[in-house]
C-alpha angles and dihedrals in degrees: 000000000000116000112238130189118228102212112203097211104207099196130196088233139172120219136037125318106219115202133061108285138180097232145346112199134353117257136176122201132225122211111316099013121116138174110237095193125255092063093295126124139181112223092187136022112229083261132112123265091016129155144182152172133191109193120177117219097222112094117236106224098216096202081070124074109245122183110199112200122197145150115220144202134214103178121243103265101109109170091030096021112108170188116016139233128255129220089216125194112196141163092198138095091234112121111190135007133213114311131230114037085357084072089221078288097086107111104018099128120206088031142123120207126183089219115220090191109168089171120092115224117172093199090060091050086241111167116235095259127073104271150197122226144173110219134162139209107030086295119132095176118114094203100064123081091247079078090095100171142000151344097199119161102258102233118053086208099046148015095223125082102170102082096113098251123136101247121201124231130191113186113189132200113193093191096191091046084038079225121161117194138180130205121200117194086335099306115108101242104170141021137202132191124177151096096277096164091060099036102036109015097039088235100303105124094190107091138160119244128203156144121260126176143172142186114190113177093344120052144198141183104240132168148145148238121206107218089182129357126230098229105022117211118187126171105189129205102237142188124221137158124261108273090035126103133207118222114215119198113187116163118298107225093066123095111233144174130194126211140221089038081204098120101357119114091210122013084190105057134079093235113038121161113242122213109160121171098224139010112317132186096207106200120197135209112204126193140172145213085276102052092257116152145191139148141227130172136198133205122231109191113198111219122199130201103269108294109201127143118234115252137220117207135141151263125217117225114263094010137086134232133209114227117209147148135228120255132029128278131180098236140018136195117185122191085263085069080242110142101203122115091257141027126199119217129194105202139023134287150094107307125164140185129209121221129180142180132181092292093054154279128304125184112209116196126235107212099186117183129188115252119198115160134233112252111210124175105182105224097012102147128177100230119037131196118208097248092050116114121256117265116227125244108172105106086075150012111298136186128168111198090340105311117108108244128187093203136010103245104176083195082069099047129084114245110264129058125323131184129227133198118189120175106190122192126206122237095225126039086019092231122148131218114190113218105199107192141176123204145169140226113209123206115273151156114260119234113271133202119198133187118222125153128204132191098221088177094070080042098256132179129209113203102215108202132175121179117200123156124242086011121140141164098050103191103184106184124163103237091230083067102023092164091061124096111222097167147351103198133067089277130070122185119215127192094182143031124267130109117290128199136192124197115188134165133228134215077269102058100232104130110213121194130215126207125209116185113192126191127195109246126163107167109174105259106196136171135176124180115237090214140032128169107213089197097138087246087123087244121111090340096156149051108225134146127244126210151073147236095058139109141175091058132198145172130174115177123202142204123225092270092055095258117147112244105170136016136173148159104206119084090214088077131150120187112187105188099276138126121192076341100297111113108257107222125263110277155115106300120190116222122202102201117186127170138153118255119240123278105351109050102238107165111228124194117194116181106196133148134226133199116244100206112181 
């Protein structure tokens, strides 16, 4: 790229400037001016014993025409409004004059002023209407021959100039005629001809130009508008490229000083190069021979060639993706040789795209990879046997044999060959991968749980037993004690309570696995006859007890008359009808049974009563 320079000429020129711009001249402002914005300022407040000036700081050369363009405002106070406002041209360092009928002019020597005067005072041989005048010298009098031209009432349509309304001014040099006009709401109202510049200025044609203004006991708001300035100034943000400069070219004659030095040439002089490297707010002190000071600043934004870093992203399989970058560029150029602000794409590969702006042009690389996730089912197996546990398919979309499934439970499924189809997204490129997948349930025995219940406090046993066919390889185990061994065959004997399994495996393969759970359970199981017939014939001889899961036992047998006839602590008893080993008759005998419950001890007393038959 060559490196240009943008020069900001700041030109001494006559007319209007069209366009919105910062600032057209430099001004500083005595007392009670102030700048109201938009090239508008207000020379008095509507208050008693009030002045102003407005100077610029720029110098008029009066061997130049100049054509100053404004629109002015006396207030609204006609009968107690005053005291008027002065176009003044000086080559002095005096700043305001006296206030009240001397219009903030009185007293600046070496000085002309067009005088808009809208108080009457006699001693000044002011007429009756508001006027204009041209006077000269600091002097406001009429009378005296620095009156050098006028008064004149200011409108030609009426006398009074105070009606609030925004009046325009065109004040005219013909340098060549040395003529010096004013125009007043479009009608030529005063006219000046003379060497200004020998008789008032002392042949130095450079003066400063500016507004002055009073009230005293009577007040006005009054203000002005510049509609062009005489000697435009205009210092005018501006882009450039890095590596470029900005010349900037403001009237000689001024003191200034620029701030921050970083990038100017020269921070003293009224036209310095500026090359910052980045974006820099340049802000300006201006003074003149009087001391006289203001400030203005300008922005210089450094532009570069689009900087943007390539970039590496994915495409998913079977899908497209739209490549793009932020921001907006005037034009664009992709590898397809396509100039939209996009460009989709359907597979993977290097792809780029050229932008540009008034710095220059950057190419960013598109490094596209195909994405297609890992699809990953924790337990998936191609063949299931019935026992075996579910799979789980949540973490994507699942169908078997057409059916969506959240898990694979083989319990669920018929025996022979399924199909599964499982998509899976990734979180999080959102990319899918598709698993199409065939298996197979074998035929198998299903898990059972089964309930027993043993007394190991009598010494019980409990035979455990499962049948399956084609089955091999039993493997019974308590799961207190799962590494040891209690039986290989189809049978397991138990002498306590606990939980028992058996795995065992079929032609097949698929290992199925029993539960037993035994509790221990030794309820008191008791039987007694209510008739025996101790006749010697070998049948129901004798009177015994049946039962089991008791201990601490006792039975006392009685007669009618409540003797006892039999007694005995073993439950193993066998009474045959006999008392001290005489036959006792037939008859009704009452029993008292008492034993102690397993495990816990509990005594327990029964009364019954059994027939003797002989």
């Amino acid at each position: 790229m060559t490196l240009k320079h943008t020069s900001l000429l700041l030109l001494l020129m006559i007319g209007f400037a069209n366009g919105q711009l910062k600032a057209q001249t430099h001004f500083y402002f005595v007392e009670d001016a102030v700048s109201l914005g938009n090239n508008c300022y207000r020379i008095t407040p509507n208050l008693s014993t009030q002045r102003g000036a407005v100077w610029a700081l720029h110098k008029l050369d009066l061997r130049e025409d100049f054509v100053l363009d404004f629109s002015i405002s006396f207030g609204s106070n006609d009968a107690n409004g005053a005291d008027g406002i002065t176009f003044v041209l000086h080559n002095t360092c005096a700043s305001i004059g006296s206030p009240g009928g001397g219009l903030g002019y009185l007293g600046i020597a070496s000085s002309l002023a067009v005088e808009f005067d809208t108080w009457q005072n006699t001693d000044l041989a002011d007429p009756w209407y508001d006027h204009i005048a041209i006077v000269s010298k600091g002097n406001v009098n009429h009378a005296a021959p620095d009156n050098l031209a006028g008064p004149i009432q200011a409108s030609a349509l009426n006398p009074n100039i105070e009606d609030g309304i925004a009046h325009n001014v065109l004040i005219e040099w013909n340098a060549t005629s040395q003529t010096f006009q004013i125009f007043f709401d479009g009608n030529l109202r005063l006219s000046y001809v003379g060497d200004i510049v020998t008789n008032i200025f002392g042949g130095n044609p450079n003066v400063n130009w500016g507004f002055t203004g009073s009230t005293g006991g009577s007040t006005n708001l009054q203000q002005f508008c510049i509609n062009n300035y005489p000697t435009p100034v205009v210092l005018e943000d501006a882009n450039i490229c890095l590596g470029e400069s900005v010349i900037v070219n403001l009237p000689s004659e001024l003191n200034y000083s620029w701030t921050p030095t970083q990038g100017v040439s020269d921070p003293t002089i009224h036209n310095p190069t500026l090359s910052p490297s980045t974006s820099t707010l340049y802000t300006v002190s201006i003074t003149d021979e009087c001391g006289r000071a203001t400030s203005d600043n300008i922005q210089i934004n450094v532009n570069q060639p689009p900087n943007i870093h390539n970039q590496n992203d994915i495409i998913c399989l079977n899908s497209s993706k739209t490549l793009s970058l932020e921001g907006t560029y005037p034009a664009y150029l992709w590898s397809d040789g396509s100039t939209q602000s996009t460009l989709t794409i359907e597979q993977e590969g290097t792809y780029w795209v050229e932008v540009g702006n008034e710095c220059g042009t950057s190419r960013i690389y598109f490094e596209i990879t195909l994405f297609i996730p890992t699809v990953n089912i924790e337990g998936l197996k191609a063949a299931y046997c019935r026992s075996d546990d579910s799979t789980d398919l949540s973490n994507g979309l699942a169908e078997i044999d057409g059916i969506s499934v959240t898990s694979l439970n083989p319990a669920a499924l018929s025996i022979g060959r399924h199909t599964l189809v499982y998509i899976y997204t990734d979180p999080d490129s959102g990319c899918s991968n598709t698993l199409s997948q065939d298996f197979e349930i074998l035929d198998s025995v299903l898990p059972q749980s089964m309930e027993a219940q043993i007394c190991s406090f009598s010494g019980e046993t409990l035979l455990l037993s499962t049948f399956e066919t084609e089955v091999s390889d039993y493997y019974w185990y308590n799961v207190e004690n799962p590494s040891i061994l209690l039986s290989t065959t189809a049978e397991c004997e138990v002498i306590q309570s606990g939980t028992y399994k058996v795995r065992f495996v079929n032609a097949l393969g698929c290992e199925t696995t029993n539960t037993f759970n035994v509790r221990e359970l030794c309820e008191p199981n008791i039987f007694l006859p209510d008739i025996f017939t101790p006749n010697g014939d070998a049948l129901n001889d004798e009177f015994r007890i049946f039962g089991q899961h008791f201990n601490s036992f006792q039975i006392k047998i009685f007669n009618r008359w409540g003797e006892v006839v039999f007694f005995s602590g073993d439950p193993q008893f066998a009474w045959d009808g006999n008392y001290n080993q005489n036959p006792v008759p037939s008859g009704v005998y009452i029993y008292e049974l008492q034993y102690k419950t397993l495990p816990n001890g509990e005594l327990v007393k029964k009364v019954g009563q059994v027939r003797l038959m002989r």
